[in-house]
C-alpha positions in Angstrom: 129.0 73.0 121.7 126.9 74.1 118.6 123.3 75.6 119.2 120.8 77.5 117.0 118.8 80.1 118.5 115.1 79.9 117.3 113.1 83.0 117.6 111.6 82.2 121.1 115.3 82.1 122.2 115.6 78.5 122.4 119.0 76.8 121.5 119.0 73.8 119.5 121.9 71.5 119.3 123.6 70.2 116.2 126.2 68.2 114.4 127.4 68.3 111.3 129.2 65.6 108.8 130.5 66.3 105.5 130.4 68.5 102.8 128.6 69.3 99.4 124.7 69.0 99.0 122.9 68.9 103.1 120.8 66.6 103.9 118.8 67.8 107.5 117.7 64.5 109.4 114.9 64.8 112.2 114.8 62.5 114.5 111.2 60.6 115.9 110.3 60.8 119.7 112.4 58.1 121.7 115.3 59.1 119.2 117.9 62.1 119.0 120.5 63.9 117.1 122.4 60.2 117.4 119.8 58.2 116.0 120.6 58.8 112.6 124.4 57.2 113.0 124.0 54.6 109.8 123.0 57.4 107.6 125.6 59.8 108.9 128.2 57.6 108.2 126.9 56.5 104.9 126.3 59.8 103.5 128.5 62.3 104.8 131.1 61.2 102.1 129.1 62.8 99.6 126.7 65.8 101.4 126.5 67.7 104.1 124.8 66.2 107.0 122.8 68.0 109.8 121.5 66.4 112.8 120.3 68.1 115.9 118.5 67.5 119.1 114.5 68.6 119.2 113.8 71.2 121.7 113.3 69.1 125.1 116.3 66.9 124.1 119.5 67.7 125.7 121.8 69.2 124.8 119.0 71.8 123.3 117.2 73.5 126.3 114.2 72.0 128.0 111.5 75.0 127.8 109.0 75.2 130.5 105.3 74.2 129.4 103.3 72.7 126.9 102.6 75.6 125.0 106.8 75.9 123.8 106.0 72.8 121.9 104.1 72.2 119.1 103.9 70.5 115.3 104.2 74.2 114.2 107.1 74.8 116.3 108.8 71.8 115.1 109.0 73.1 111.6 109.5 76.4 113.0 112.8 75.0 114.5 114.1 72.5 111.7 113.9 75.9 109.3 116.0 78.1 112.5 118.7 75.2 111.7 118.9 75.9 108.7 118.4 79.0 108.6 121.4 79.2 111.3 123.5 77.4 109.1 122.9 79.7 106.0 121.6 76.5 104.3 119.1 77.9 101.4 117.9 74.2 99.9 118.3 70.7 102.5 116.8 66.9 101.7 114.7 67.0 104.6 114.4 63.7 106.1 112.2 62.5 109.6 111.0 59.4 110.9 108.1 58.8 112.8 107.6 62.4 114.9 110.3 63.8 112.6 109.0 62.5 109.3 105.7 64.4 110.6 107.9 67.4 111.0 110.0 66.6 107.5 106.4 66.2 105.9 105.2 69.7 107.2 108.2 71.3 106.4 107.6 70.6 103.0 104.2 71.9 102.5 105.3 75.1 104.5 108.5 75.7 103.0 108.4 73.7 99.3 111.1 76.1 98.6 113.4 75.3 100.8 113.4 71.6 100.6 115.2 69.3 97.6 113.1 66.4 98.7 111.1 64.5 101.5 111.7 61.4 103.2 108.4 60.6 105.8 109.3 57.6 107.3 107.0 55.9 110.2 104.7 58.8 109.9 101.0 57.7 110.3 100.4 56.5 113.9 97.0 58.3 115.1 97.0 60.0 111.8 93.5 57.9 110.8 90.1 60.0 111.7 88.7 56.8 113.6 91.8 56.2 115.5 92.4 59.7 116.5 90.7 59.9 119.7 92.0 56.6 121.0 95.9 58.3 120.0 95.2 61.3 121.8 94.4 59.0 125.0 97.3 57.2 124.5 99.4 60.0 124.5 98.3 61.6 127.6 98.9 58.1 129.0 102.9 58.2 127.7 103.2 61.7 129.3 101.6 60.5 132.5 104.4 58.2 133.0 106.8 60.0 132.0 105.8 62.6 134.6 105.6 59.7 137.2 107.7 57.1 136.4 111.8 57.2 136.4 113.1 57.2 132.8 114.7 53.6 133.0 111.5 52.2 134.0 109.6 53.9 130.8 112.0 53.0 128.4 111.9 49.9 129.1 108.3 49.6 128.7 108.6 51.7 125.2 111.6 50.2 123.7 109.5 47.1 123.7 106.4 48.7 121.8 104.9 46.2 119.3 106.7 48.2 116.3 110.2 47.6 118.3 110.6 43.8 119.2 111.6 43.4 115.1 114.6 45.8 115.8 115.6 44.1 118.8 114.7 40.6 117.3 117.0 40.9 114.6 119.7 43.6 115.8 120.0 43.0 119.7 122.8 44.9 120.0 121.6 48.0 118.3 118.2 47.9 120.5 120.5 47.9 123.4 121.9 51.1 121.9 118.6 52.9 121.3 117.2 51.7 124.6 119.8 53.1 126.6 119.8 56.3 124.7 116.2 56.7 125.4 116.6 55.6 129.0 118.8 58.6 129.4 116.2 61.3 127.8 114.9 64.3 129.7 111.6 63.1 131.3 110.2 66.4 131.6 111.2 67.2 127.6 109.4 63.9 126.5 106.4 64.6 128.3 106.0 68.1 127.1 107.2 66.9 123.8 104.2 64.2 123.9 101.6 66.5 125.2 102.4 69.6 123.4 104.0 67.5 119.6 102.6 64.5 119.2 98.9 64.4 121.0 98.2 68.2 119.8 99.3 67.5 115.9 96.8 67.6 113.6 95.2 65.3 111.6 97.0 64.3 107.6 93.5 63.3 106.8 92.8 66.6 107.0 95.4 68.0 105.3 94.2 66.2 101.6 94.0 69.5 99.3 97.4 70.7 100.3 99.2 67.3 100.1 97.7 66.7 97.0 99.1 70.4 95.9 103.0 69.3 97.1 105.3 69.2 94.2 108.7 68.5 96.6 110.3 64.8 95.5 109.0 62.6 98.2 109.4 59.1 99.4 107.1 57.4 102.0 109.5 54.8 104.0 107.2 52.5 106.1 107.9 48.7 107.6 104.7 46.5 106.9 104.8 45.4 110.8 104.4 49.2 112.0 100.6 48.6 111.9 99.5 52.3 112.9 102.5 53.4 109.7 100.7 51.3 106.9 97.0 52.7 106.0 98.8 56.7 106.5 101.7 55.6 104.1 99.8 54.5 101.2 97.1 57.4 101.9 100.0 59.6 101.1 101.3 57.7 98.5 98.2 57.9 96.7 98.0 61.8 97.6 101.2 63.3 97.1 101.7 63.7 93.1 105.6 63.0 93.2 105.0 60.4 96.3 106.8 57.3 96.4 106.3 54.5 98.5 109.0 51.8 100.2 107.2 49.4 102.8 110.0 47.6 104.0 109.1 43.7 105.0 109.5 42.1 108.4 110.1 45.7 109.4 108.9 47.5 112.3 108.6 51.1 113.0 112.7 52.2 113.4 113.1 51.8 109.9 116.5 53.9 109.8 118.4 52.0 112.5 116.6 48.3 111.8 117.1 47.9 108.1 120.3 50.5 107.4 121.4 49.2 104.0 117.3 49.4 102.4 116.8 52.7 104.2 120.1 54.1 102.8 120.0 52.8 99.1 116.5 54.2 98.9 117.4 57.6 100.0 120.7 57.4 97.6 118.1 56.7 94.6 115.8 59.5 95.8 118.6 62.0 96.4 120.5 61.2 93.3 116.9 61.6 91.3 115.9 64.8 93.1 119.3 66.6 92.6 119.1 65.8 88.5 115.6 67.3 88.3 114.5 63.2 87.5 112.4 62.3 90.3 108.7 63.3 88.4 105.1 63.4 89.0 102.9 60.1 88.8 101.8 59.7 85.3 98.2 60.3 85.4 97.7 57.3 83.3 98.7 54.5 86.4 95.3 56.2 88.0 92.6 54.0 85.8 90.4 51.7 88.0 91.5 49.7 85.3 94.7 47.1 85.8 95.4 46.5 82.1 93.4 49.8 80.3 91.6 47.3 78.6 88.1 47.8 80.1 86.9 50.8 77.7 
């Protein structure tokens, strides 16, 4: 099987699909390497595509405590894959948790990204529903350290951003559910503790988004309720942002609407790679709809 080593010495499992331009996907928190299937398929007949399992996710190893996991170290390991692979320049594309870690990539390493997809990335992210996330997340770990792994993925496969996926795909739920039924339990809940209620704030990150010059494009469903007010905050702060809301979509964008998810990334990709994908023309900014007001 193929790992990367990270510089703590933890292995990372991959895949890889394809040839010519790579394309690294990072999958969300009740995902894995297999999550991204539809976009595999779609574009490894014309790049190179990378998926691997987070640290906590088997086949990667399973460190031992919270402090091995981290939004830090999740960039940290995305760049050892690459870095593994001798990759220089990847479209670097997450959802939810990953799109966090795609997103962070990009203002740490501009250089080594071709673009950005952030999809589902947003939940907690809002400075008056921060504390209530953090709570939330301590709750997930909790039963995750006391509940068995069927039991909680049934409970979470069933969130309110999930019952669109299984209302309109049944049969791919039933994949994703059983995948996540078989997750580490011990990985998720350090993986909760340490990733997702530890990460900080995008409202605080305003001057440095604002500063990103990577081709970006915010993916959210307008029924992922904690995705929506995050997504167009970052459309309206990231210069070369663009913004998809996909409707009667819930927060498993990639898996619930494949054929949207992929033609926008095949527009964004194609744009990126001929230098086309630009800035937002100060102009759209007025307060003005029509211009017409001076």
């Amino acid at each position: 099987m193929p790992f990367a080593m990270t510089d703590d010495n933890v292995n990372l499992y991959f895949e890889e699909a394809g040839a010519g331009v790579p394309i690294l996907f990072i999958h969300e928190f009740a995902g894995d390497h297999r999550s991204w299937g539809p976009q595999v398929s779609r574009f490894a007949r014309s790049h190179r595509c990378i998926t691997y399992a987070a640290r906590g996710y088997p086949p990667s190893d399973v460190p031992a405590g919270k402090n091995s996991y981290s939004q830090s170290r999740a960039v940290d390991d995305a760049l050892a894959v690459l870095d593994y692979l001798e990759v220089d320049k990847a479209h670097i594309v997450g959802l939810s948790m990953g799109g966090f870690t795609a997103l962070h990539f990009g203002l740490r390493h501009a250089d080594r990204a071709l673009s950005l997809v952030v999809s589902g990335a947003g939940y907690g992210a809002q400075p008056e529903k921060e504390e209530g996330f953090r709570r939330e997340c301590a709750m997930i770990a909790q039963a995750l350290e006391t509940e068995d792994m069927k039991t909680f993925a049934a409970r979470y496969a069933e969130g309110p951003a999930r019952v669109q996926f299984q209302n309109k795909d049944p049969r791919g739920w039933a994949v994703f559910a059983e995948s996540l039924a078989g997750h580490n339990a011990i990985g998720s809940a350090l993986t909760m503790r340490g990733v997702q209620q530890e990460r900080p704030s995008l409202y605080q990150a305003g001057e440095e988004l604002s500063a990103l010059t990577v081709p970006t494009l915010i993916v959210v469903g307008d029924e992922d309720e904690g995705c929506l007010e995050p997504g167009l905050m970052l459309k309206r702060t990231i210069p070369t942002a663009g913004l998809l809301v996909l409707p009667k979509t819930g927060h498993t964008t990639n898996l619930e609407e494949p054929e949207m998810f992929n033609e926008a990334l095949d527009r964004l990709f194609g744009l990126a790679e001929a230098g086309r994908w630009d800035s937002r023309d100060p102009r759209s900014l007025a307060t003005s709809a029509t211009g017409m007001d001076g």
